[in-house]
Backbone bond lengths (Angstrom), bond angles and torsions (degrees), N, CA, C in turn:
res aa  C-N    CA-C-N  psi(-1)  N-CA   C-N-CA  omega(-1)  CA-C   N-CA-C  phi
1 X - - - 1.448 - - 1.524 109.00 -
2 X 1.161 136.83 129.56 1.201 159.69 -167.44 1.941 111.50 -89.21
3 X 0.932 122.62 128.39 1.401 134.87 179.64 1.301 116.47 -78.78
4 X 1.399 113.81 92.76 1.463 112.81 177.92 1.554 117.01 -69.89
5 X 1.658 131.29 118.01 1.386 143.30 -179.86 1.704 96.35 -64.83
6 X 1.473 84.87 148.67 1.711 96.33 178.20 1.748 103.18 -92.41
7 X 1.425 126.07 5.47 1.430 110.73 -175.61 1.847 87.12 -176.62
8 X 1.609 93.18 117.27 1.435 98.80 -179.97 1.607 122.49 -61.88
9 X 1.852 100.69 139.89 1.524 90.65 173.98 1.618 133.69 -84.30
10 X 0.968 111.26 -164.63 1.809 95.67 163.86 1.424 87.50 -157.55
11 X 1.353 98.07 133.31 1.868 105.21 162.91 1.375 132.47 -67.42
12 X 1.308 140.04 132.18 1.057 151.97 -122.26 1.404 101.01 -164.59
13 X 1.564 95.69 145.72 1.344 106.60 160.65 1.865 116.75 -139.91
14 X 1.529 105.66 81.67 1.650 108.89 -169.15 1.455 105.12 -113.13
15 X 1.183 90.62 156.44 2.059 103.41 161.60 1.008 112.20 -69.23
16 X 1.310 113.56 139.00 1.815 122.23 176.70 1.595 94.21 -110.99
17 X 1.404 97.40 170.91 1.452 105.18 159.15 2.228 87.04 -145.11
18 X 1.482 114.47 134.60 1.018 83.31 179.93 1.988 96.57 -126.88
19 X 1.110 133.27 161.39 1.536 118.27 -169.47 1.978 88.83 -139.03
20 X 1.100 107.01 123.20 1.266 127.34 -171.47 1.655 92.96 -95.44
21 X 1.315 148.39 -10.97 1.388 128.66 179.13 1.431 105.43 109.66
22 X 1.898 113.57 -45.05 1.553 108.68 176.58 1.292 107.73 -101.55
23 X 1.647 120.36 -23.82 1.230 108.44 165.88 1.544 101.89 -161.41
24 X 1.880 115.81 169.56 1.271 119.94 -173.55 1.983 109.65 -117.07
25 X 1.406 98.92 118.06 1.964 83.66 -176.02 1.686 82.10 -135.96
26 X 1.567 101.44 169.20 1.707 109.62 177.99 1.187 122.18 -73.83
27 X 1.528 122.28 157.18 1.316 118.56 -179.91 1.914 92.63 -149.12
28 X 1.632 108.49 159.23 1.665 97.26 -178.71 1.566 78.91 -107.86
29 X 1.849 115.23 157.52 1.619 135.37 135.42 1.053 109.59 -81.84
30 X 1.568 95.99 136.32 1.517 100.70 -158.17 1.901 83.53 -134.92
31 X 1.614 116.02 24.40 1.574 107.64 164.33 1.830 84.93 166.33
32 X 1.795 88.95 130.19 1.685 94.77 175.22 1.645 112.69 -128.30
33 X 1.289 91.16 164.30 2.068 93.77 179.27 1.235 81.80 -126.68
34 X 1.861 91.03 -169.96 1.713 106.69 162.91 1.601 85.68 -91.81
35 X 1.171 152.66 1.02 1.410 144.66 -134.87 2.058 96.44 -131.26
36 X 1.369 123.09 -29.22 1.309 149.71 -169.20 1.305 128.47 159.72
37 X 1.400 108.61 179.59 1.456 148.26 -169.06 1.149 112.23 -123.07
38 X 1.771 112.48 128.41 1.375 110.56 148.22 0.915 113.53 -115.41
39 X 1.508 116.22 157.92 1.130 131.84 -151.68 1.934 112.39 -131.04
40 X 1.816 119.22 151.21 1.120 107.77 177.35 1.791 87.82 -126.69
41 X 1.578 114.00 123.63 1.858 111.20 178.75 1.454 105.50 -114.10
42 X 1.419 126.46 166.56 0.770 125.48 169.62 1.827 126.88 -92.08
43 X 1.635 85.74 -1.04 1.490 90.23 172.36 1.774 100.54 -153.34
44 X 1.637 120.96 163.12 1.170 128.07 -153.01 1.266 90.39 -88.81
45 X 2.046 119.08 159.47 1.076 133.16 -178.26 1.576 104.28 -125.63
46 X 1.317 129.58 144.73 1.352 107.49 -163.27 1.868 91.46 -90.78
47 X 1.294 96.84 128.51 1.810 104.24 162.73 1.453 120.84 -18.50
48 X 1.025 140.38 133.83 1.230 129.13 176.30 1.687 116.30 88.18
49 X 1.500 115.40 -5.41 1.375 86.27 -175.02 1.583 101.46 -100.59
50 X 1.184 116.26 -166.61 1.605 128.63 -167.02 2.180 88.52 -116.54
51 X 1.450 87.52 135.99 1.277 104.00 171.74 1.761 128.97 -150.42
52 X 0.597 153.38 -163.05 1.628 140.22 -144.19 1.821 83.74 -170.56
53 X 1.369 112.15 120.83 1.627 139.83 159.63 1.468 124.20 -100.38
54 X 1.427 101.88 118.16 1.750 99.12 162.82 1.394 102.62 -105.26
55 X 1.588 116.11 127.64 1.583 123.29 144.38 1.036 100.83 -57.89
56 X 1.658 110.21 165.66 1.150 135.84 174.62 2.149 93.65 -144.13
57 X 1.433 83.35 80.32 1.692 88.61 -163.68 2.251 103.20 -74.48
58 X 1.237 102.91 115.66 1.558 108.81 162.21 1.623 110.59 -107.05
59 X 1.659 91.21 178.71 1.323 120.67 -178.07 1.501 111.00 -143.20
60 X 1.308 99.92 119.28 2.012 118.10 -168.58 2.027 93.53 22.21
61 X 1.553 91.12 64.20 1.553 106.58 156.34 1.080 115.39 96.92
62 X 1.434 102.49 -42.36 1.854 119.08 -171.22 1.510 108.19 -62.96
63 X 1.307 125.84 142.10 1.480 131.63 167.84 1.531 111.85 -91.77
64 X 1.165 143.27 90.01 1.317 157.22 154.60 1.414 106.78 -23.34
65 X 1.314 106.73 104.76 1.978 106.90 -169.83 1.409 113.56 -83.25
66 X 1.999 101.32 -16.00 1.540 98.06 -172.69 1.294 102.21 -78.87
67 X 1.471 112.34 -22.96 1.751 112.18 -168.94 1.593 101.79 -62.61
68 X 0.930 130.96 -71.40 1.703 142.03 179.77 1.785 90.64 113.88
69 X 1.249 121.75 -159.18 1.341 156.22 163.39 1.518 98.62 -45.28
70 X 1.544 116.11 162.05 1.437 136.94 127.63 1.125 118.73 -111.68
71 X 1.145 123.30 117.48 1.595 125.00 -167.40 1.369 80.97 -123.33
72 X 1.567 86.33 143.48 1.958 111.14 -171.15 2.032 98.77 -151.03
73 X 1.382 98.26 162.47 1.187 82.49 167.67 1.647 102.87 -133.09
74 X 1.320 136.95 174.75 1.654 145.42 172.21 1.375 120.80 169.46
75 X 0.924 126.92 178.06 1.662 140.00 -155.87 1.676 105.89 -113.70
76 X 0.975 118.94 114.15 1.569 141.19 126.74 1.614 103.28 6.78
77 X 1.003 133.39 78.14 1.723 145.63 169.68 1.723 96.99 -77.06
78 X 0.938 117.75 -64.76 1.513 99.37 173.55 1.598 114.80 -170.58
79 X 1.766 120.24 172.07 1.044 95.26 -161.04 2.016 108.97 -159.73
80 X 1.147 114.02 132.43 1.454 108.85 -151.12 1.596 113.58 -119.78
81 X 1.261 103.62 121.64 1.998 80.89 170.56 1.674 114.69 -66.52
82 X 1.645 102.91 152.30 1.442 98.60 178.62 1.433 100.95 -101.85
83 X 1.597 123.89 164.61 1.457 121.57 179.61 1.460 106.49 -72.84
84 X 1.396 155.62 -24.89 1.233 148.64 159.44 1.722 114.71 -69.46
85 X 1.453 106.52 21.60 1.869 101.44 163.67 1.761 91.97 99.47
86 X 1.333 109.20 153.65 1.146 108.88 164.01 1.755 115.04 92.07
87 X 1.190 100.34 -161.67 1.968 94.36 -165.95 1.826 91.61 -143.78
88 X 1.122 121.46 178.86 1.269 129.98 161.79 1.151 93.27 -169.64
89 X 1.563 113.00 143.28 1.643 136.18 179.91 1.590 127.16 -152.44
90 X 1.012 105.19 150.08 1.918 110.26 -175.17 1.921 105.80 -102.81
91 X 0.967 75.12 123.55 2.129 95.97 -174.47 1.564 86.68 -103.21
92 X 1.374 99.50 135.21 1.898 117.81 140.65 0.776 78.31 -89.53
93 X 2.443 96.62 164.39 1.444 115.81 168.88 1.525 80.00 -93.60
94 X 1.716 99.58 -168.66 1.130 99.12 163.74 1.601 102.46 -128.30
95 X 1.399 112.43 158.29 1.898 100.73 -161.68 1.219 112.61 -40.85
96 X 1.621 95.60 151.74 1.629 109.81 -166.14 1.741 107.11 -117.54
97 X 1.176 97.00 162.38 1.634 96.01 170.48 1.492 117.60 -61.73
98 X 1.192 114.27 -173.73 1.779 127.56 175.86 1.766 98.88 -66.07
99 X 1.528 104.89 -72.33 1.231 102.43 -165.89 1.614 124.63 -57.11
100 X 1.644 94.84 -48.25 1.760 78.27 161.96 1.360 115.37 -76.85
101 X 0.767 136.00 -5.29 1.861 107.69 168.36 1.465 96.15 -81.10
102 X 1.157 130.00 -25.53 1.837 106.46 177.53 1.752 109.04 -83.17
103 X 1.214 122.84 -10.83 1.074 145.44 169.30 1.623 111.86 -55.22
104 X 1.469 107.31 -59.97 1.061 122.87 178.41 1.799 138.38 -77.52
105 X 1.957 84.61 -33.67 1.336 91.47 163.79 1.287 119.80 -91.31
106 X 1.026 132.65 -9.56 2.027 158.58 161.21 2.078 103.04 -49.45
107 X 1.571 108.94 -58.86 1.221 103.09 152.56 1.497 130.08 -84.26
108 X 1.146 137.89 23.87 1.635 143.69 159.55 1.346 100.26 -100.79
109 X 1.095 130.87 -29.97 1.367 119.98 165.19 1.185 145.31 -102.74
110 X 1.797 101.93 -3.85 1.932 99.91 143.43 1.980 99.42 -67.11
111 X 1.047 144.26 -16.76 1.163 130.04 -166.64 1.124 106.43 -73.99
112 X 1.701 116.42 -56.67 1.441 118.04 165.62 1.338 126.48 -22.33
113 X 1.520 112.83 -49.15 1.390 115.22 -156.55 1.286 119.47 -93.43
């Protein structure tokens, strides 16, 4: 039986910045909702903890300088080494303000289109 998502993803290829509390290094999203992020790191996060995300939101590649970041914060749902090195993991956010969620759903729907 298959796990139905509460908010569809879309695959992605963005800059992260991700800051765990003891320290902040890059990571790419490699698929976003309004609901989460997945993520590819170069090192493991333990499940469960709470961590703080910067997008690095583009358009057909380009990074939009007026936009800046989306910085969000959510928890580590779980998290896997991949066989080419490295980790990949699925983040909830955790509720967001007004503007970033129109922020966020504003870029899910140039994706759509």
């Amino acid at each position: 039986m298959t796990q139905q998502r509460a908010h569809q993803r879309y695959p992605i290829r963005l800059a992260a910045d991700v800051n765990t509390g003891q320290e902040t290094f890059p990571a790419r999203a490699k698929n976003l909702s309004v609901g989460g992020v997945g993520l590819e790191l170069d090192r493991a996060i333990e499940p469960q903890s709470l961590i703080a995300i910067s997008l690095f939101l583009v358009e057909d590649g380009i990074e939009d300088a007026t936009v800046g970041t989306l910085d969000l914060h959510g928890q580590m749902i779980w998290i896997a080494p991949l066989d080419r090195g490295g980790y990949e993991g699925g983040v909830r956010f955790a509720p967001i303000q007004p503007a970033q969620t129109r922020q966020l759903q504003g870029f899910l729907d140039r994706l759509r289109a």
